[in-house]
C-alpha positions in Angstrom: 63.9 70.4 -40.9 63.8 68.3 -44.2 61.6 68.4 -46.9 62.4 65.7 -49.0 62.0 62.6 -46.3 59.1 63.3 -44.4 60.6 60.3 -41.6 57.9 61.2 -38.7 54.8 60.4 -42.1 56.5 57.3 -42.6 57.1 56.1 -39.2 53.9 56.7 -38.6 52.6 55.1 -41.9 54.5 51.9 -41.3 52.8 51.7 -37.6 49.1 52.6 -38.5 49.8 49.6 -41.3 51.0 47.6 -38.8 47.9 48.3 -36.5 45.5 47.7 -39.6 46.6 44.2 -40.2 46.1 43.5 -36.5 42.6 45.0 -36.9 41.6 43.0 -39.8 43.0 39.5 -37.7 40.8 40.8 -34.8 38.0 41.6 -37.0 38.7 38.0 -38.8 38.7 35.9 -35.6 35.5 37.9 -33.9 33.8 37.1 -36.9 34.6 33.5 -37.9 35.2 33.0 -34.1 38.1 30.8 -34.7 42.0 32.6 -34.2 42.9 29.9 -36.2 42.1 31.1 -40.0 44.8 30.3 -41.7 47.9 27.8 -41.4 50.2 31.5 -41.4 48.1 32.5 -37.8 49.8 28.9 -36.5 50.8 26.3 -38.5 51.6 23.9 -35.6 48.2 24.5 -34.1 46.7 24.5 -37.6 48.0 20.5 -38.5 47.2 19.7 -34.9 43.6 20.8 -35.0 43.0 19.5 -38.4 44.1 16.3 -37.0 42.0 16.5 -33.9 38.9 17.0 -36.5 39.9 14.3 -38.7 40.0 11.9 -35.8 36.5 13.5 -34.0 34.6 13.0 -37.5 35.7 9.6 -37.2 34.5 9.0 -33.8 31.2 10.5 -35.0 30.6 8.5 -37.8 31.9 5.4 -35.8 29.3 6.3 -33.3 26.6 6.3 -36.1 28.3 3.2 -37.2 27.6 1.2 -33.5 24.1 2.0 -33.8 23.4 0.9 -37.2 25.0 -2.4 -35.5 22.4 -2.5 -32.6 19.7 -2.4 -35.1 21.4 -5.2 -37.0 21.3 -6.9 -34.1 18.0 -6.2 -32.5 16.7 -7.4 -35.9 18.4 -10.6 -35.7 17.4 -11.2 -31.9 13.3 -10.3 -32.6 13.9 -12.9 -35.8 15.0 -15.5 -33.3 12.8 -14.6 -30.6 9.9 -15.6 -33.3 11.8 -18.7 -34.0 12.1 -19.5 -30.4 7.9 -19.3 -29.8 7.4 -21.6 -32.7 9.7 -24.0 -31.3 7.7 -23.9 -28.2 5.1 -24.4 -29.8 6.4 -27.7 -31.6 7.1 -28.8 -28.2 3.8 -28.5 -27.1 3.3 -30.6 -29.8 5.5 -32.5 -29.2 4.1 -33.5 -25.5 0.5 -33.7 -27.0 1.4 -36.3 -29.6 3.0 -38.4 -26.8 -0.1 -38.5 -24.7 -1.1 -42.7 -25.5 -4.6 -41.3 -26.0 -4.2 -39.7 -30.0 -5.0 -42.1 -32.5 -2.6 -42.2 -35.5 -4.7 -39.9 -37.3 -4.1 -37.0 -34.3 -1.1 -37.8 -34.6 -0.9 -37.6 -38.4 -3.0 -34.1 -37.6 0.2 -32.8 -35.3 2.9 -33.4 -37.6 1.5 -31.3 -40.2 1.4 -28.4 -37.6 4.8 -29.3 -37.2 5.8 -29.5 -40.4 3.9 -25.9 -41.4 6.4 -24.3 -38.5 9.2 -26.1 -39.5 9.0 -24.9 -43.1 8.8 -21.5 -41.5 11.6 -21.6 -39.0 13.4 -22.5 -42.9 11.6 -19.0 -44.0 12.5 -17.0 -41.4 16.2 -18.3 -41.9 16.9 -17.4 -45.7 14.6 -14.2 -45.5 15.8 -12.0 -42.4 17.8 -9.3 -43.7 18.9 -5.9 -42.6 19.9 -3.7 -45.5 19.7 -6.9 -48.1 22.2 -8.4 -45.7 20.7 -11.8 -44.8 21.3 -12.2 -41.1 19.9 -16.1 -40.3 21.3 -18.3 -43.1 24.7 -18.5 -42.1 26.2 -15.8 -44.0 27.8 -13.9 -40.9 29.3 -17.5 -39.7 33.0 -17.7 -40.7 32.9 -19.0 -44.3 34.1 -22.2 -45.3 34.9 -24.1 -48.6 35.5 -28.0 -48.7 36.9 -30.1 -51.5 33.6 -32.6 -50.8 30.1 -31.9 -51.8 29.0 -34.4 -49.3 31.0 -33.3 -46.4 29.6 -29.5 -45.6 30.4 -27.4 -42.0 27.3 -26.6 -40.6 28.0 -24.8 -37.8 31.5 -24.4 -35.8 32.0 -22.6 -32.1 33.9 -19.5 -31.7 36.9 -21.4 -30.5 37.4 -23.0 -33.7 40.1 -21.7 -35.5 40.7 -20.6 -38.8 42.6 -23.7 -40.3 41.9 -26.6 -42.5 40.5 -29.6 -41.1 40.8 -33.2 -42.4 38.5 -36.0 -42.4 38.2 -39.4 -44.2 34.7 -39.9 -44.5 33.5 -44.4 -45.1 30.9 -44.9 -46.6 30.2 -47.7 -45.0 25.9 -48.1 -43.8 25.5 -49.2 -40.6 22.1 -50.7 -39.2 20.6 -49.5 -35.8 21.2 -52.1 -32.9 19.9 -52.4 -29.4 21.7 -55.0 -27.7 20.0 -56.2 -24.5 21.4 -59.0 -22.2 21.1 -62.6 -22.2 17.7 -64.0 -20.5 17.6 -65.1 -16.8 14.5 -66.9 -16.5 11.9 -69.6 -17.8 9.0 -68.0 -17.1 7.4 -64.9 -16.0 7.0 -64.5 -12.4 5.0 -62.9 -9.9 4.9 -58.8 -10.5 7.6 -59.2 -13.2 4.9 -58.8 -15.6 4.5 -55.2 -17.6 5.4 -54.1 -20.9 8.0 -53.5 -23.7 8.0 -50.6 -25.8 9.5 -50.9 -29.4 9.6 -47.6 -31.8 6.7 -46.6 -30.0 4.9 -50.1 -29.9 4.2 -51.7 -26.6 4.3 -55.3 -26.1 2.7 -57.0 -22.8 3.9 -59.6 -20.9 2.3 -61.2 -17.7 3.2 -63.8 -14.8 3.5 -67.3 -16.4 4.9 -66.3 -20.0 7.6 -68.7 -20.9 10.8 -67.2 -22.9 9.6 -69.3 -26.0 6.2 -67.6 -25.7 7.7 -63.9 -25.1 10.4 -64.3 -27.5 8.0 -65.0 -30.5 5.7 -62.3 -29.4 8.9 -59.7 -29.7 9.6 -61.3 -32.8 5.8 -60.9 -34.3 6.6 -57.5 -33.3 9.3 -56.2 -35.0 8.6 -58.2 -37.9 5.5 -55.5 -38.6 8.4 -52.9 -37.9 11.0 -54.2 -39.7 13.1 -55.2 -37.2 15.2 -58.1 -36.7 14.7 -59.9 -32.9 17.2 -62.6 -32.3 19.8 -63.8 -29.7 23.0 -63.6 -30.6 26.7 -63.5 -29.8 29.3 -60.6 -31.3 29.8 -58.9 -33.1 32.1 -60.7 -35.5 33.7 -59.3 -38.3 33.3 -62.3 -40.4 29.9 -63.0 -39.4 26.7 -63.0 -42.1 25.4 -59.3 -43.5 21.4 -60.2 -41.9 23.3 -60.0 -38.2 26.3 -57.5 -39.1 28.5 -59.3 -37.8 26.6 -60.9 -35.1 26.7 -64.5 -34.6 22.8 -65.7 -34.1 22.2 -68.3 -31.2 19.4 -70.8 -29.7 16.7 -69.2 -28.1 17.8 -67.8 -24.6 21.4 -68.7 -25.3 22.8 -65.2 -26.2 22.0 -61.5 -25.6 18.8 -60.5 -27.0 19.3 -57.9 -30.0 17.3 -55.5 -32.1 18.6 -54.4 -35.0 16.8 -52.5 -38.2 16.5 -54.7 -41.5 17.4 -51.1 -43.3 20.8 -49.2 -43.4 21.7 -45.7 -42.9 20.8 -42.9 -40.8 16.8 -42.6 -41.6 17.1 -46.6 -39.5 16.0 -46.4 -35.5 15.4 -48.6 -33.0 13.6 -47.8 -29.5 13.3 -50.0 -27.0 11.9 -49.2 -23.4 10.7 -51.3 -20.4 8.4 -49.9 -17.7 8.9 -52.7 -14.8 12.4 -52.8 -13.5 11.8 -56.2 -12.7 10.8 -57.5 -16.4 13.6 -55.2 -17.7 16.1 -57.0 -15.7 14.4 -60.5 -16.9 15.6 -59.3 -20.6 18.4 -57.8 -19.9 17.2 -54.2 -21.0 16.6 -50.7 -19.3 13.5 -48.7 -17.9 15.2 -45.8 -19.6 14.6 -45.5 -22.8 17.7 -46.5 -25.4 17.7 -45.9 -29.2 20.0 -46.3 -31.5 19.9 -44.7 -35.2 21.8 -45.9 -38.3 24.7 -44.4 -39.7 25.5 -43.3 -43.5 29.5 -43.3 -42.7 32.3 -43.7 -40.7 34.2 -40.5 -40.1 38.3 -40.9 -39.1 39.5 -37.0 -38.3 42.8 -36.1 -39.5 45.0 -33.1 -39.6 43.0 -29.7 -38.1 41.5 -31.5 -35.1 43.4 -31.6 -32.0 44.1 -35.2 -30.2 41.2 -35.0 -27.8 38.3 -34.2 -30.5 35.9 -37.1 -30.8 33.7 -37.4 -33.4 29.8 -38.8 -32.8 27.1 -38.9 -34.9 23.3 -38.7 -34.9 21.7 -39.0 -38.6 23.4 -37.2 -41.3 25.1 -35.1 -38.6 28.5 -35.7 -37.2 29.5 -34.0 -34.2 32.5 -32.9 -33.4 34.1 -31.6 -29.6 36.4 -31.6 -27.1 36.3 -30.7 -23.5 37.7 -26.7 -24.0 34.2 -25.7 -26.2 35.6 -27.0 -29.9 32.5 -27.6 -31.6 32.5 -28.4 -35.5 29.3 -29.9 -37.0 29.5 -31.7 -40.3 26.4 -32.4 -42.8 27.9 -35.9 -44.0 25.5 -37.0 -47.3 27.7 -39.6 -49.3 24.5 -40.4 -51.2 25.3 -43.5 -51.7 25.0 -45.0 -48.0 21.4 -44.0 -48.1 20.7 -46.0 -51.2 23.3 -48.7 -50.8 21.2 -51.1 -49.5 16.9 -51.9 -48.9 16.6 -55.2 -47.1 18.3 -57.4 -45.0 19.7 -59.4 -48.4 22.2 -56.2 -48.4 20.8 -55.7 -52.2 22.8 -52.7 -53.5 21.1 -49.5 -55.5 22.0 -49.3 -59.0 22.0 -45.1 -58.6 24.6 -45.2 -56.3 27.4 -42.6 -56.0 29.6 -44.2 -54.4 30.2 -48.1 -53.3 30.3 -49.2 -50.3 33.5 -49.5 -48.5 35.2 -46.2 -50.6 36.6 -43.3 -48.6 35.7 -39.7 -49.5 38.5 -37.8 -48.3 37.2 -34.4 -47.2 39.8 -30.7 -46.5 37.3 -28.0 -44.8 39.6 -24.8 -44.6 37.4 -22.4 -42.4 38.1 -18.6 -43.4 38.5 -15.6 -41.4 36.0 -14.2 -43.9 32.1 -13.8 -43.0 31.4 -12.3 -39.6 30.2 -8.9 -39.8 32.9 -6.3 -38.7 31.1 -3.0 -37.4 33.7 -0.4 -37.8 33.8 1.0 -34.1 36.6 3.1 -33.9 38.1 6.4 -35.9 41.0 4.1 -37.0 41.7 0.9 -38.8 41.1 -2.4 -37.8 39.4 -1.2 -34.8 36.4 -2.9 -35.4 34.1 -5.7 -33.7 33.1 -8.9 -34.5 29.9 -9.7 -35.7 29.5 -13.7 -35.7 25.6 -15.2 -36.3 25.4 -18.8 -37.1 22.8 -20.9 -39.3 19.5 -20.6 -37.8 17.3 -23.6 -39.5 15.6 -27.0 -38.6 18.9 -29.0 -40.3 21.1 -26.7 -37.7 19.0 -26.9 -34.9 18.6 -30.6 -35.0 15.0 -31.0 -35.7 14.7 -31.5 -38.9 14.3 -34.9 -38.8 11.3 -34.9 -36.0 8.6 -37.1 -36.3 5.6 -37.4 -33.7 3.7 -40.1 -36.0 4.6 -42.5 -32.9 4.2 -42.4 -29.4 8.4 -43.2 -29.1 9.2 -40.4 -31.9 7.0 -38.2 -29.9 9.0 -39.1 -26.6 11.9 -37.9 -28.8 11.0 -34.7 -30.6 10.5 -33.5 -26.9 13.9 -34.1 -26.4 15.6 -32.5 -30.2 12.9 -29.0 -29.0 14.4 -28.7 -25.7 17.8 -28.7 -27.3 16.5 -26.6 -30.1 15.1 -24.2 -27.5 18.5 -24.3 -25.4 20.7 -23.3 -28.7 18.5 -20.4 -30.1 18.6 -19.4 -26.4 22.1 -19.4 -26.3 22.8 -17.3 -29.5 19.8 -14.8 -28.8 21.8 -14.7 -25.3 25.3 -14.1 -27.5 23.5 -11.6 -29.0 22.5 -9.3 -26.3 25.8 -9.4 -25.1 26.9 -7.9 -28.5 24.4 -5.5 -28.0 25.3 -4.3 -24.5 28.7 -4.0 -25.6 28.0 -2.0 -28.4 26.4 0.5 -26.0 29.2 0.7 -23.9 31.2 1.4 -26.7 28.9 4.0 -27.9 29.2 5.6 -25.0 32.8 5.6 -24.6 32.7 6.9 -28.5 30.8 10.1 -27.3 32.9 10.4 -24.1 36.0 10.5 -26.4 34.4 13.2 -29.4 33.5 15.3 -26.0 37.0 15.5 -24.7 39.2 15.9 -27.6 36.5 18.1 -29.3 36.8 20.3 -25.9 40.9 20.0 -26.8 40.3 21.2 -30.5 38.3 24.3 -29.6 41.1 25.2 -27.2 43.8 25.3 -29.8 41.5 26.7 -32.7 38.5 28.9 -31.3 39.1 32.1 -30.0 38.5 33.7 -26.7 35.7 36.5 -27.3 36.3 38.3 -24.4 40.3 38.6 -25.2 39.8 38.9 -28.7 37.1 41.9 -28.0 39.8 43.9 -25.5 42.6 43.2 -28.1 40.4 44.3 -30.6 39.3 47.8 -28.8 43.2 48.1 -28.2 44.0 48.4 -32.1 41.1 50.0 -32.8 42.0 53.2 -30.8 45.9 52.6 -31.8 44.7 52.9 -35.1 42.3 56.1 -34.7 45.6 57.8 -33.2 48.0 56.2 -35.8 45.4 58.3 -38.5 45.2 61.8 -36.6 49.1 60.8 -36.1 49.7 60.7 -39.4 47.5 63.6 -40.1 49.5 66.1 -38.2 52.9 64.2 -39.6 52.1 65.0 -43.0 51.3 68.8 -42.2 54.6 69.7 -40.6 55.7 70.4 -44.3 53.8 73.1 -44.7 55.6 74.7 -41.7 58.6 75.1 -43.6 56.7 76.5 -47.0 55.3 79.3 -43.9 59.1 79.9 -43.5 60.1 79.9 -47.0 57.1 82.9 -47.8 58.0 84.8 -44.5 
């Protein structure tokens, strides 16, 4: 017996300690529900889980992120789906104005209507926005910057790549031309008679006309139109500036051509024939052909691959290939508008440029502009946004006129495409949508399962915890009688000391 080391008090001591801290942990965990307090109760478990929340916080707020997209886009879609009724409705117009039964004043009448839904279409395009984000006017297109003022990218597809593009832009003002064939008669036969329709115009012939007669009948014509009628031969390179190069012949002894006195794309010429057999008399079609001026000549350079071809209607050049390249070009030189008034080829002193000079153009299209909705928990895992220019210049109309019965025929025409191009992008868009809820839903699916794989490394198990915790609560209710009756067996040997 020993009375300066009490070793059975400290034994005991150093176990009911033990059993304390293991009480508090159990206490801890019950409490907070988590076994994982601090990095000491697992520090492997403690840098996984944290990295598991980092990543499900992600998830969450890329979740939020996808929806915020779908309203973008459902803005974007009822924008368009506005856009699309009022083009309807200009079609309707359209198909009204080219009923021969309006006067010029209906007419006149309709292309205000027109021209009120135009200017909105233009509205809606510069005005929708979704959190001051502007979603119609082009802004969430790939940007692009050109050395050119009058050479500007419109619109390009989604195959177009992110490159510079070269172009070597004439300004060289062409005239509109309608070349028929060369005349195959003397006179007018029996149900070859009908009528010829120029720029909306209609000119009758019937059974016993001679060419002489019918000839200076187109000619009366197109002289109120300002048009040139004549027969000709060409064209020829050399040949006078009044024919562009055509070389003008005897009556009947060449093809029979129309061509505008004016230069530059705001020049047309119609020309329509509704009896096959008259048609074929003239050399001309029961179809109806027009042919618009031109302000340029475009040559494509470096950028463009070897099967792009260029065409252009107006101010707008067009340019495609047969794998869905698309690049449009708003080509305004200024100049070829102005360059020339009258058949005399009488040149404008405001000119820009002179005829003849070649604007060289570089577009470099950027990567930049699409919206990228941040999808994912992790970077660059995002999805593309793309929206192009939604206006009348865009979709082709802006240039529509129902004044005449022939620019009635063809506003029909520039609506249904209209129509068919919104419709595609309203379609691109809904398939941005409904892959945006897909991804949602994958989003969740994912937060679910590694949230479930979190709260098995970091949450505690109540039930376990509860029976561990019961176990150290009676250890330490017998380590504290234990050490009770440990620290007493001193006072045994004091009893044996005084006896």
């Amino acid at each position: 017996m020993r009375i300066n080391h009490n070793i059975s008090a400290m034994q005991t001591n150093t176990q009911l300690r033990k059993t304390g801290s293991a009480l508090d942990k159990s206490l801890e965990r019950l409490s907070s529900g988590y076994k994982i307090n601090r990095a000491s109760d697992d520090a492997a478990g403690m840098a996984i889980s944290r990295k598991m929340k980092t990543q499900i916080e992600g998830l969450e707020r890329a979740s939020q992120n996808g929806s915020d997209g779908i309203s973008v886009i459902q803005t974007a879609e009822g924008a368009l789906n506005e856009v699309t009724a009022m083009l309807q409705r200009m079609r309707q117009l359209a198909v009204q104005a080219a009923n021969g039964t309006n006067t010029t004043e209906d007419r006149s009448a309709i292309q205000q209507e027109i021209n009120q839904l135009q200017a909105e279409i233009q509205r809606i395009s510069t005005t929708t926005e979704f959190n001051t984000k502007t979603l119609l006017d082009g802004n969430l297109d790939k940007n692009s910057y050109t050395n050119n003022t009058y050479v500007n990218l419109i619109y390009s597809s989604d195959t177009v790549e992110s490159i510079e593009y070269a172009m070597n832009v004439t300004v060289d003002p062409r005239q509109a031309v309608v070349v028929g064939g060369v005349p195959t008669f003397d006179e007018i036969g029996e149900d070859e008679g009908g009528s010829i329709t120029i720029n909306g115009y209609s000119l009758y012939f019937t059974e016993g006309m001679t060419l002489e007669t019918c000839y200076a009948g187109i000619r009366n014509l197109c002289d109120q139109m300002n048009i040139k009628a004549f027969f000709g031969d060409g064209p020829d390179a050399d040949g006078p500036i009044e024919t562009a190069g055509y070389t003008e012949t005897g009556i009947g002894e060449g093809n029979l051509i129309f061509m505008s006195n004016g230069y530059g794309s705001s020049q047309k010429v119609s020309i329509q024939c509704n009896n096959e057999a008259l048609a074929d008399l003239f050399g001309l079609s029961t179809e109806t052909v027009t042919s618009y001026g031109v302000d340029a000549q475009v040559e494509l350079g470096d950028g463009f691959g070897t099967t792009a071809t260029a065409s252009a209607r107006g101010d707008i050049v067009y340019v495609k290939d047969n794998n869905n390249f698309e690049m449009r070009f708003q080509v305004t030189p200024g100049a070829s508008q102005t360059m020339f008034t009258d058949a005399a080829g009488d040149g404008s002193e405001d000119a820009s440029y002179a005829e003849g000079e070649i604007l060289e153009s570089v577009t470099t299209l950027l990567e930049a502009g699409p919206m990228y909705l941040q999808v994912g928990a992790n970077e660059h895992q995002d999805m593309e946004v793309k929206i192009p220019r939604i206006d009348p210049v865009t979709l082709g109309i802006a240039n529509a006129n129902v004044c005449t019965e022939e620019g009635a025929q063809q506003a029909i025409t520039l609506y249904d495409n209209a129509v068919n191009e919104v419709s595609a992008i309203r379609a691109k868009l809904g398939a941005y949508q409904n892959r945006l809820e897909h991804t949602i839903n994958n989003l969740e699916t994912t937060d679910l399962n590694m949230t479930e794989s979190m709260s098995r490394i970091e949450d505690v198990d109540m039930a376990e915890e509860m029976t561990n915790y019961t176990q150290q609560s009676v250890l330490d209710q017998a380590g504290t009688a234990m050490l009770a009756q440990a620290n007493e067996r001193p006072q045994n040997i004091l009893q044996l000391l005084q006896s």
